[in-house]
Structures are given as C-alpha cells and as structure tokens.
N, CA, C and O atoms as a Maestro MAE file, in Angstrom:
{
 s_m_m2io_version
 :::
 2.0.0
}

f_m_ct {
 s_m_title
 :::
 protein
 m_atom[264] {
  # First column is atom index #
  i_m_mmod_type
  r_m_x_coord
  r_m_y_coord
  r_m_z_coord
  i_m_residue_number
  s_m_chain_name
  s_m_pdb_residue_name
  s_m_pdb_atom_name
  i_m_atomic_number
  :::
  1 25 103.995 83.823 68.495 1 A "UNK " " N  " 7
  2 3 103.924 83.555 69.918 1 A "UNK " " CA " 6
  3 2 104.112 82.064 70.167 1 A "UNK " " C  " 6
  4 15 103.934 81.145 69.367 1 A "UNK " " O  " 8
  5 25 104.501 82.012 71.409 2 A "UNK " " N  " 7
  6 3 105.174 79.981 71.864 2 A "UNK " " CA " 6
  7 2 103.901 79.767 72.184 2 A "UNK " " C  " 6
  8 15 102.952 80.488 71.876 2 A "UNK " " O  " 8
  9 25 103.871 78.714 72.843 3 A "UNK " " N  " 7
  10 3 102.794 77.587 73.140 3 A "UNK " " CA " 6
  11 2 101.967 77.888 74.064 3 A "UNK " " C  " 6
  12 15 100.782 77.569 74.159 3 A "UNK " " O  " 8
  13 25 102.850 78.746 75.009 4 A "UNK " " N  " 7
  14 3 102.252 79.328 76.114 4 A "UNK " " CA " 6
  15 2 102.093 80.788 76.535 4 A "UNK " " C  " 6
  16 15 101.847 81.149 77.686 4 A "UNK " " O  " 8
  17 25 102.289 81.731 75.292 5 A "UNK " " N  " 7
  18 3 101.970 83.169 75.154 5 A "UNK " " CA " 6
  19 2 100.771 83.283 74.992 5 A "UNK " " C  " 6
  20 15 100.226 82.746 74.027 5 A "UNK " " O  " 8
  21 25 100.111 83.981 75.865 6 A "UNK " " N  " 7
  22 3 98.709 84.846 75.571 6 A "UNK " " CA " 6
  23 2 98.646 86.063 75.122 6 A "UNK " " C  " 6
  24 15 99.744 86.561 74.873 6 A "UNK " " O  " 8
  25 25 97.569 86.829 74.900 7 A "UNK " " N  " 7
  26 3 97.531 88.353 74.373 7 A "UNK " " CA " 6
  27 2 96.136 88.782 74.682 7 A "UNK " " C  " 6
  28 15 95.170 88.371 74.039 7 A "UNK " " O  " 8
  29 25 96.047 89.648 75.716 8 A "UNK " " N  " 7
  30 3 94.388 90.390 76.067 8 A "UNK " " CA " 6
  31 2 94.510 91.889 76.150 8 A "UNK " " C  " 6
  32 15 94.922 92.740 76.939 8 A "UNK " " O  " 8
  33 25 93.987 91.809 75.032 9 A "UNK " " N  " 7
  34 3 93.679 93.553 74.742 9 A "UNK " " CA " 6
  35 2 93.183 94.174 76.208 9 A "UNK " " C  " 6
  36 15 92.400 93.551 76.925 9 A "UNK " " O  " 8
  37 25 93.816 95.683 76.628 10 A "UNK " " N  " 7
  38 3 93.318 95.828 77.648 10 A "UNK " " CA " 6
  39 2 93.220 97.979 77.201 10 A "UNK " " C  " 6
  40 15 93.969 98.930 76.978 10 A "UNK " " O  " 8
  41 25 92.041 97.707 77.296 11 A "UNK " " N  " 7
  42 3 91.027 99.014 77.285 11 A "UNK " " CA " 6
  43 2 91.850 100.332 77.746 11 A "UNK " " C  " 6
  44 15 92.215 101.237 76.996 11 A "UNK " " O  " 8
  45 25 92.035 100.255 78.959 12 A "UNK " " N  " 7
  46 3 92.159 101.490 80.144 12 A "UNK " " CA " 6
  47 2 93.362 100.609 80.971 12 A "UNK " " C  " 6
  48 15 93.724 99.442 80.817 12 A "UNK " " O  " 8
  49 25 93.840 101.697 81.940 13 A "UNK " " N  " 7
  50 3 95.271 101.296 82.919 13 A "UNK " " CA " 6
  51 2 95.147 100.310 83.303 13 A "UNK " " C  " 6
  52 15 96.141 99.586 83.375 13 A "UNK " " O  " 8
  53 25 93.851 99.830 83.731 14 A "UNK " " N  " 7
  54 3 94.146 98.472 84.847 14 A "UNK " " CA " 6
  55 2 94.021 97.490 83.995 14 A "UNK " " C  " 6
  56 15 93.123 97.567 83.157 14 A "UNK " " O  " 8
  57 25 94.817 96.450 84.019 15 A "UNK " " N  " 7
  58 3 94.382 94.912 83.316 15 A "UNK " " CA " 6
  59 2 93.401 94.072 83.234 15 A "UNK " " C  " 6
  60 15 93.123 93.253 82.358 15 A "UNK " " O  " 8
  61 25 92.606 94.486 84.775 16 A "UNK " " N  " 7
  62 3 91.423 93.476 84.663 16 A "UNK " " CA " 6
  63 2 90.122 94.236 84.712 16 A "UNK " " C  " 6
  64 15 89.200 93.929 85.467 16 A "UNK " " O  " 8
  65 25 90.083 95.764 83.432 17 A "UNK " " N  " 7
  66 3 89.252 96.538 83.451 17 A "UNK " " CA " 6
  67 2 88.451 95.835 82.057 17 A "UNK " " C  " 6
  68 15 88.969 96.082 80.968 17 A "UNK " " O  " 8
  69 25 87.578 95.230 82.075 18 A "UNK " " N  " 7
  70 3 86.327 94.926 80.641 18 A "UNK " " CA " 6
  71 2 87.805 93.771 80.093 18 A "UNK " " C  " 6
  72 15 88.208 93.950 78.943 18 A "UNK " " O  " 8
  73 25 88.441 92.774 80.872 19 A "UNK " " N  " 7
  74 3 89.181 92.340 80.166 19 A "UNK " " CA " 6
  75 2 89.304 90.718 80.897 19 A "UNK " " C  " 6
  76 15 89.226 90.530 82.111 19 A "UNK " " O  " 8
  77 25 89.525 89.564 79.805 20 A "UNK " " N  " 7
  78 3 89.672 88.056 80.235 20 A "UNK " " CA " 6
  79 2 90.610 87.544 80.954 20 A "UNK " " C  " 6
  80 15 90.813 86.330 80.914 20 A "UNK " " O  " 8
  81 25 91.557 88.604 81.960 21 A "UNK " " N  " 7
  82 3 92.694 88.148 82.006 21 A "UNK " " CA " 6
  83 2 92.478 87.184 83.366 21 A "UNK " " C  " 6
  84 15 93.247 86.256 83.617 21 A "UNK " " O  " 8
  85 25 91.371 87.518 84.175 22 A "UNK " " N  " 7
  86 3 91.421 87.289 85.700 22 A "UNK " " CA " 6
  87 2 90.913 85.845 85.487 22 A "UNK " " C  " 6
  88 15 91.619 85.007 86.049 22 A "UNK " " O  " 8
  89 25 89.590 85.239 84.637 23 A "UNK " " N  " 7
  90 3 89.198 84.225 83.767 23 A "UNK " " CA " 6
  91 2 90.730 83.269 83.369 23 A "UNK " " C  " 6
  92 15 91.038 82.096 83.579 23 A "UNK " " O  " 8
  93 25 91.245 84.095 82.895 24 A "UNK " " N  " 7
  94 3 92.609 83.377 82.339 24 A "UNK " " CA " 6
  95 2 93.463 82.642 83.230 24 A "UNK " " C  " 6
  96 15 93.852 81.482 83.092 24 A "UNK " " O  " 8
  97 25 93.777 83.661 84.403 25 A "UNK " " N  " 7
  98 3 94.570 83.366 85.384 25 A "UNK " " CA " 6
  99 2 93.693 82.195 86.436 25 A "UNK " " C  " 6
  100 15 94.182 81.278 87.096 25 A "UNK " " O  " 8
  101 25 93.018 82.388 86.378 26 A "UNK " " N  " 7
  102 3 92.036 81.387 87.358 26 A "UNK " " CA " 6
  103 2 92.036 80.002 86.399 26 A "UNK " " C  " 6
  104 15 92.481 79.083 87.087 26 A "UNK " " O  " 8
  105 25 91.672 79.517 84.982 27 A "UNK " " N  " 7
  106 3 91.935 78.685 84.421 27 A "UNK " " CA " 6
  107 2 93.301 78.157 84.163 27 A "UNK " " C  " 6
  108 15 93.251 76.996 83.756 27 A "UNK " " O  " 8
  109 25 94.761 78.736 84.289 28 A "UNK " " N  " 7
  110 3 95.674 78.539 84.720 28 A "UNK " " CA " 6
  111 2 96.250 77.942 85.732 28 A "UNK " " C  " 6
  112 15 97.306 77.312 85.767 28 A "UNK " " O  " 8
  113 25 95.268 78.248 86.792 29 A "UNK " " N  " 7
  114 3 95.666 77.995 88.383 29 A "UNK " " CA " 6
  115 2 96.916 78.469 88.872 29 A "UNK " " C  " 6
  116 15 97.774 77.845 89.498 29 A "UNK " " O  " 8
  117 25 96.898 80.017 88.390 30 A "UNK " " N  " 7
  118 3 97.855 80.916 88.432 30 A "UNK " " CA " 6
  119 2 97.122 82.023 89.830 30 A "UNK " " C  " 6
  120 15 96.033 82.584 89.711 30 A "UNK " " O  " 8
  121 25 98.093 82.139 91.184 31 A "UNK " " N  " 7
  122 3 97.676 82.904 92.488 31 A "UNK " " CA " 6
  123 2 98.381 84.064 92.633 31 A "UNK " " C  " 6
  124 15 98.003 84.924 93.429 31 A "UNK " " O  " 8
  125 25 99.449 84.206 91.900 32 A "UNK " " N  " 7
  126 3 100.949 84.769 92.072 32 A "UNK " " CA " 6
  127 2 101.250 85.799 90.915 32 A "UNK " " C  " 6
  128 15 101.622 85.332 89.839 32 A "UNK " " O  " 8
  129 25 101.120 87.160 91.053 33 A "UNK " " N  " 7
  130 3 101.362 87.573 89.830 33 A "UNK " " CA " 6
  131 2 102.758 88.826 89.988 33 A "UNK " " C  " 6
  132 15 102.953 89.615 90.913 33 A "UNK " " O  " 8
  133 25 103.224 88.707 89.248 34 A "UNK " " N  " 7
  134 3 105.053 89.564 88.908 34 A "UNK " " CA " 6
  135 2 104.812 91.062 88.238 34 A "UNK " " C  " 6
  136 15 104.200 91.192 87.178 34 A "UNK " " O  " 8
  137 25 105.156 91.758 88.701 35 A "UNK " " N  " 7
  138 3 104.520 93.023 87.770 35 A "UNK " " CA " 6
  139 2 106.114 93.988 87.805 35 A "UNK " " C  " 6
  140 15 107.015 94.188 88.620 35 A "UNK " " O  " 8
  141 25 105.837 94.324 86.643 36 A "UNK " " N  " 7
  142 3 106.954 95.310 85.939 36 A "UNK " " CA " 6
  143 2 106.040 96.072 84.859 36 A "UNK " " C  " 6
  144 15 104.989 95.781 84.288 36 A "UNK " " O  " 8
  145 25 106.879 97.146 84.834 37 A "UNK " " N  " 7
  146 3 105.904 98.224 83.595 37 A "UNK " " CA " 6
  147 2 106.377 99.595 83.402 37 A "UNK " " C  " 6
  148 15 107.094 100.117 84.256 37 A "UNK " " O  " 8
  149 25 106.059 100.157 82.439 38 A "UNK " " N  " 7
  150 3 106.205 101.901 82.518 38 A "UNK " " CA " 6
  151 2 105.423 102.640 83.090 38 A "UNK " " C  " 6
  152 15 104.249 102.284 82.981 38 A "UNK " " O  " 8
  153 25 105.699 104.030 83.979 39 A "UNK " " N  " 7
  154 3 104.751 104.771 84.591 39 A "UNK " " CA " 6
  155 2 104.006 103.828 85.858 39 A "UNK " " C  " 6
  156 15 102.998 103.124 85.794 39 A "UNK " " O  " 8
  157 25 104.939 104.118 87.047 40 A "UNK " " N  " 7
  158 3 104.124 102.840 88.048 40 A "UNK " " CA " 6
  159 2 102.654 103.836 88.530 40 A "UNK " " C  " 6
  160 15 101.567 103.407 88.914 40 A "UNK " " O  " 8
  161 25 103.019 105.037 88.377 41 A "UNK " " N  " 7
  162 3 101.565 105.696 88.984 41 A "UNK " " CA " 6
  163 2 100.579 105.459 88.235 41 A "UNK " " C  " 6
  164 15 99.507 105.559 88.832 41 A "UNK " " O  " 8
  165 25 100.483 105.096 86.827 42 A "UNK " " N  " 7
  166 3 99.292 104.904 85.797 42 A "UNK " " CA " 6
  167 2 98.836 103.086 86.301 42 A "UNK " " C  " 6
  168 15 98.402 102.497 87.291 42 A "UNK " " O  " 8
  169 25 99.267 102.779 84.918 43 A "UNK " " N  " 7
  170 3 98.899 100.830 84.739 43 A "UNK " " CA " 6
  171 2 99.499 100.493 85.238 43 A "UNK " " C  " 6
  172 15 98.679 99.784 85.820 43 A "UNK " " O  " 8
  173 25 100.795 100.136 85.913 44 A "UNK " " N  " 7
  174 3 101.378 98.856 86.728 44 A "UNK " " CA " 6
  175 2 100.712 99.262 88.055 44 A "UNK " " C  " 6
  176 15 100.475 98.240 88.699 44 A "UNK " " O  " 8
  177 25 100.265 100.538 88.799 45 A "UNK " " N  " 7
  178 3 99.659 100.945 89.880 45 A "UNK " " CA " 6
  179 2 98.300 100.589 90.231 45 A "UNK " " C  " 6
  180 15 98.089 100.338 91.417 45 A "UNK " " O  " 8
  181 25 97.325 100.523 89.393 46 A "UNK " " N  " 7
  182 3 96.262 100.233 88.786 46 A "UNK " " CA " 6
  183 2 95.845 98.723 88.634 46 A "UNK " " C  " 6
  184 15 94.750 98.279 88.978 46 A "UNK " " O  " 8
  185 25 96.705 98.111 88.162 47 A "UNK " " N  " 7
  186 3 96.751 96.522 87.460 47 A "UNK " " CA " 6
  187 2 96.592 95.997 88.920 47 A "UNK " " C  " 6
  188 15 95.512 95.484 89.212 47 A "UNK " " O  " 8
  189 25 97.901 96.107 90.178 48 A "UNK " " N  " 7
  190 3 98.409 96.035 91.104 48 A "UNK " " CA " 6
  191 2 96.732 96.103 92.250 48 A "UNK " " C  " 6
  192 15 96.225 95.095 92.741 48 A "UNK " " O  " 8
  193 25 96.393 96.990 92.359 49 A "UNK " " N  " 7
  194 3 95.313 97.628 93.144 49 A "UNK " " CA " 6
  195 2 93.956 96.155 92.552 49 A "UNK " " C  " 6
  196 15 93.528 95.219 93.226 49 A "UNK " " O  " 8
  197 25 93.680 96.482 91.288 50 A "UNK " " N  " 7
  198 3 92.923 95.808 91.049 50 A "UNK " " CA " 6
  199 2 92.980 94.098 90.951 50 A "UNK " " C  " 6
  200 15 92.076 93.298 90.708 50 A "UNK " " O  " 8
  201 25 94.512 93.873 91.262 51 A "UNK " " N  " 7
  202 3 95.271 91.976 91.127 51 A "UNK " " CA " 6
  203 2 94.515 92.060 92.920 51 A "UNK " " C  " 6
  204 15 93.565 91.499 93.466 51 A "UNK " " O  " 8
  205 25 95.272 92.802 93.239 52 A "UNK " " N  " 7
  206 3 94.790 92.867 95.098 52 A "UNK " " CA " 6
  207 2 92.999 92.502 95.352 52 A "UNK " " C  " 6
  208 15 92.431 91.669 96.058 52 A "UNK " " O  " 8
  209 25 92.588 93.370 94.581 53 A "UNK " " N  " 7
  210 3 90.785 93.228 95.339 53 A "UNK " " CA " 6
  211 2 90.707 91.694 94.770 53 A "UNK " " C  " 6
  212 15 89.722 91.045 95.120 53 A "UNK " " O  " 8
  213 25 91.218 91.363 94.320 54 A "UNK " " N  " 7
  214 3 90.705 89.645 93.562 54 A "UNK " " CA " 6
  215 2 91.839 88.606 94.113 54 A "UNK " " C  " 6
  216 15 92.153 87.526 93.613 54 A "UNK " " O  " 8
  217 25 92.264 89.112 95.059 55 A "UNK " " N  " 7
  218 3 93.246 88.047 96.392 55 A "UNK " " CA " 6
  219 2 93.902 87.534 95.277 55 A "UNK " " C  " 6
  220 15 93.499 86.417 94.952 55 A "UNK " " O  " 8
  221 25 94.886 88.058 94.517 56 A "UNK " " N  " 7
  222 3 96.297 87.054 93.879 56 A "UNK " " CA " 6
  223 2 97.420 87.472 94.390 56 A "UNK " " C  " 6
  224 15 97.623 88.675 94.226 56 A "UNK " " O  " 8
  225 25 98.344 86.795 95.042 57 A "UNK " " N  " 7
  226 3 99.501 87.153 95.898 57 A "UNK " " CA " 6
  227 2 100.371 87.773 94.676 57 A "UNK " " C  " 6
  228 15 100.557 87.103 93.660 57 A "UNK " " O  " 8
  229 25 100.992 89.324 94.845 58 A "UNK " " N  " 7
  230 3 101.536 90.085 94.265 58 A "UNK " " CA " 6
  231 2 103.137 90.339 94.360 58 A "UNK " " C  " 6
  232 15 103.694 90.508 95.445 58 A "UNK " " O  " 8
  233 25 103.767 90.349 93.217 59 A "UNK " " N  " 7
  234 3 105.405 90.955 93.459 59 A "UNK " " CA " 6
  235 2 105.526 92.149 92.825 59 A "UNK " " C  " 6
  236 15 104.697 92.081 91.918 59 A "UNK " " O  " 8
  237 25 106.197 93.450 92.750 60 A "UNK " " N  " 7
  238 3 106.622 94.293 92.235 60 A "UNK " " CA " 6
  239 2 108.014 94.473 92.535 60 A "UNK " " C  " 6
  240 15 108.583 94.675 93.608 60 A "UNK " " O  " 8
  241 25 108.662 94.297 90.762 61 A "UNK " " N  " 7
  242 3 110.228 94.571 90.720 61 A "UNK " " CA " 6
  243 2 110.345 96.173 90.195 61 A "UNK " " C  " 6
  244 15 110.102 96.986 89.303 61 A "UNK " " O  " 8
  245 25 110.987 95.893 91.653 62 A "UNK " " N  " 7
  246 3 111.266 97.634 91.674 62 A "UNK " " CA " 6
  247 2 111.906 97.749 90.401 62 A "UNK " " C  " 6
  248 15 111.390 98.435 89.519 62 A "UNK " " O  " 8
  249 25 113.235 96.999 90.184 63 A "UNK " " N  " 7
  250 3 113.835 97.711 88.929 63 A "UNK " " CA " 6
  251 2 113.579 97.039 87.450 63 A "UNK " " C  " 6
  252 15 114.326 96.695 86.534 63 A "UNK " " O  " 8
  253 25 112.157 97.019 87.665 64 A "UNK " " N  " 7
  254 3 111.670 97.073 86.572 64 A "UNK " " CA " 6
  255 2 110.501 97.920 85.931 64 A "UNK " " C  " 6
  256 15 109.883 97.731 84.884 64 A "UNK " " O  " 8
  257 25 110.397 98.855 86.829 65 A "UNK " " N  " 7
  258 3 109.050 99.714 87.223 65 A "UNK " " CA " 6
  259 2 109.808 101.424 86.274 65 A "UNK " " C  " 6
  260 15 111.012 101.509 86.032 65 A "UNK " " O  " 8
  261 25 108.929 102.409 85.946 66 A "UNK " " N  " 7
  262 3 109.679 104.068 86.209 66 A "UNK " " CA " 6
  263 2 108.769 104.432 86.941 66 A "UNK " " C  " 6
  264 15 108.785 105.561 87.431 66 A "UNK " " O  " 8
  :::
 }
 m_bond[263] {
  # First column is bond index #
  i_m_from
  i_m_to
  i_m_order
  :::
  1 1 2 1
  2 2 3 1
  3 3 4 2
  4 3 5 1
  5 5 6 1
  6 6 7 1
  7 7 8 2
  8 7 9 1
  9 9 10 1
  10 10 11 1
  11 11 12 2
  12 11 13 1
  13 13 14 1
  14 14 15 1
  15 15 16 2
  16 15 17 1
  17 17 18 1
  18 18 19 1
  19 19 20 2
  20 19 21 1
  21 21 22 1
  22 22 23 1
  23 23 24 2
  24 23 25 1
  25 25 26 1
  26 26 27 1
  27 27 28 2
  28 27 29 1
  29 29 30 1
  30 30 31 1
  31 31 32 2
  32 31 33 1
  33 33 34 1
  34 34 35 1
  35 35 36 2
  36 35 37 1
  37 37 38 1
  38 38 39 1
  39 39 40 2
  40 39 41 1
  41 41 42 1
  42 42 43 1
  43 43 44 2
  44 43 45 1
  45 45 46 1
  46 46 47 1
  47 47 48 2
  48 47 49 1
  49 49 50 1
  50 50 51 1
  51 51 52 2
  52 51 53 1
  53 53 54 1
  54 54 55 1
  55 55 56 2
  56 55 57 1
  57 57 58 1
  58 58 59 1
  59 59 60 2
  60 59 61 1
  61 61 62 1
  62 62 63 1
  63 63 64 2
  64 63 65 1
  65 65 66 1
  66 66 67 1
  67 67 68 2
  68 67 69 1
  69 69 70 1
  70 70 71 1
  71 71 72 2
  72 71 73 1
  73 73 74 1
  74 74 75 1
  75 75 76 2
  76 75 77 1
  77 77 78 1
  78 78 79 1
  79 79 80 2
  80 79 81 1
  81 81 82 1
  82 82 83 1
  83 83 84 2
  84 83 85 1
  85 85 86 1
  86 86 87 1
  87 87 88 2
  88 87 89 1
  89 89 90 1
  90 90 91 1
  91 91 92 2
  92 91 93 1
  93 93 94 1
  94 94 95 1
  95 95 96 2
  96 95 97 1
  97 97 98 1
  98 98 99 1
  99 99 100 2
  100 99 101 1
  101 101 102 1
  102 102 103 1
  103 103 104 2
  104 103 105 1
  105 105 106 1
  106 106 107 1
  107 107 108 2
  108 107 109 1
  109 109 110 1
  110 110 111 1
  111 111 112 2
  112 111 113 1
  113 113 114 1
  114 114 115 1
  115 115 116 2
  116 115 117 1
  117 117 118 1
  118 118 119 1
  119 119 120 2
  120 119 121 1
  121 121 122 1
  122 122 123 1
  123 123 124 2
  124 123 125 1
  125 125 126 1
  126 126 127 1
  127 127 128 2
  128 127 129 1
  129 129 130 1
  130 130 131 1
  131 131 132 2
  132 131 133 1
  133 133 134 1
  134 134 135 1
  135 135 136 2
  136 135 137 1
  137 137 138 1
  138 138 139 1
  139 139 140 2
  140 139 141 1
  141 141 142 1
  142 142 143 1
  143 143 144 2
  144 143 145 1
  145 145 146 1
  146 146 147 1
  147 147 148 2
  148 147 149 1
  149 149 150 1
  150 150 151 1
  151 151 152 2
  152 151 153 1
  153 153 154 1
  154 154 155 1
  155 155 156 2
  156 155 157 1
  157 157 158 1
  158 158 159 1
  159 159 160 2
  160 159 161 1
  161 161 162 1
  162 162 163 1
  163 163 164 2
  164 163 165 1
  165 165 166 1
  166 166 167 1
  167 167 168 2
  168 167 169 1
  169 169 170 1
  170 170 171 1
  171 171 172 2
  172 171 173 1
  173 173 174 1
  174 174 175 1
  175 175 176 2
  176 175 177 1
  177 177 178 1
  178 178 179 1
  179 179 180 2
  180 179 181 1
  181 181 182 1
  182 182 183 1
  183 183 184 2
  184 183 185 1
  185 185 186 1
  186 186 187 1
  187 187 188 2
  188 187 189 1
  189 189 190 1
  190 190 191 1
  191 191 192 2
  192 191 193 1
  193 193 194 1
  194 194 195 1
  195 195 196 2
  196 195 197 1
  197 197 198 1
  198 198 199 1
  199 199 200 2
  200 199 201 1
  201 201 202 1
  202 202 203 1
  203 203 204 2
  204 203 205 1
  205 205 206 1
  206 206 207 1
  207 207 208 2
  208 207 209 1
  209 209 210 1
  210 210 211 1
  211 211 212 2
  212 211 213 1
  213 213 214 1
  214 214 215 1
  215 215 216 2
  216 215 217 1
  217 217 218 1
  218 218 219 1
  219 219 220 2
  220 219 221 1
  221 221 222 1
  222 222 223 1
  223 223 224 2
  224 223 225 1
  225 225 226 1
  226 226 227 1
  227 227 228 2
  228 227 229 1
  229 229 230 1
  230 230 231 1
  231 231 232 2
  232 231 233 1
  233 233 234 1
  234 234 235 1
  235 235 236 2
  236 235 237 1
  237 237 238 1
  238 238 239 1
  239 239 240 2
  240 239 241 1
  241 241 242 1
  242 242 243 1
  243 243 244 2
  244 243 245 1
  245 245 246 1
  246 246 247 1
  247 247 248 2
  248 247 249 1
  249 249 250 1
  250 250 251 1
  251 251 252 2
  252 251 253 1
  253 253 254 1
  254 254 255 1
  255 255 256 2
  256 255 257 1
  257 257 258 1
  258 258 259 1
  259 259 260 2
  260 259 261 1
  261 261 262 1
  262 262 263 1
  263 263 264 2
  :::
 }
}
C-alpha cells in the first residue's frame, strides 16, 4: 500500500458499523465521500445511509454501482 492507503476491516454492510473509519475521516478533515460498489441494495446502500446520519456530503457514481 502507498503512503496514503488505509485498510479498516468492516464487520457487516455498512462501513461505519463497530468500525474506525468515521475517526479516520474526521482526522483527515475529509466531509465529502465518493461511493461505488457491488450490490447497491446491500453495502454501498447501507455505507451511504449511515455516511448521511454523520453529515458527510455524499456522491454516488451511478456507473460504478450494480
């Protein structure tokens, strides 16, 4: 991994379920998050819902989604 790759194990669908990522992003001074993924009804749906309750301004690329 580069200089600036992270890696947070994540439990269940959503990303910021029992996981450091929201910690991460806040020590970043990261507001803005890009989402692409497989299965948008599972984890990118989920991730999305739960980026929202914690106010980070959200994108979803459609054609990067199934």
């Amino acid at each position: 991994m580069g200089t600036y790759d992270y890696a947070v194990f994540k439990p269940r669908w959503g990303a910021f379920y029992r996981t450091c990522l929201e910690t991460l992003l806040r020590e970043l001074g990261l507001d803005t998050l890009v989402f692409a993924g497989c299965n948008l009804p599972n984890c990118p749906r989920v991730s999305i819902v739960q980026a929202s309750e914690r106010d980070f301004r959200l994108a979803l690329i459609r054609d990067a989604v199934s």
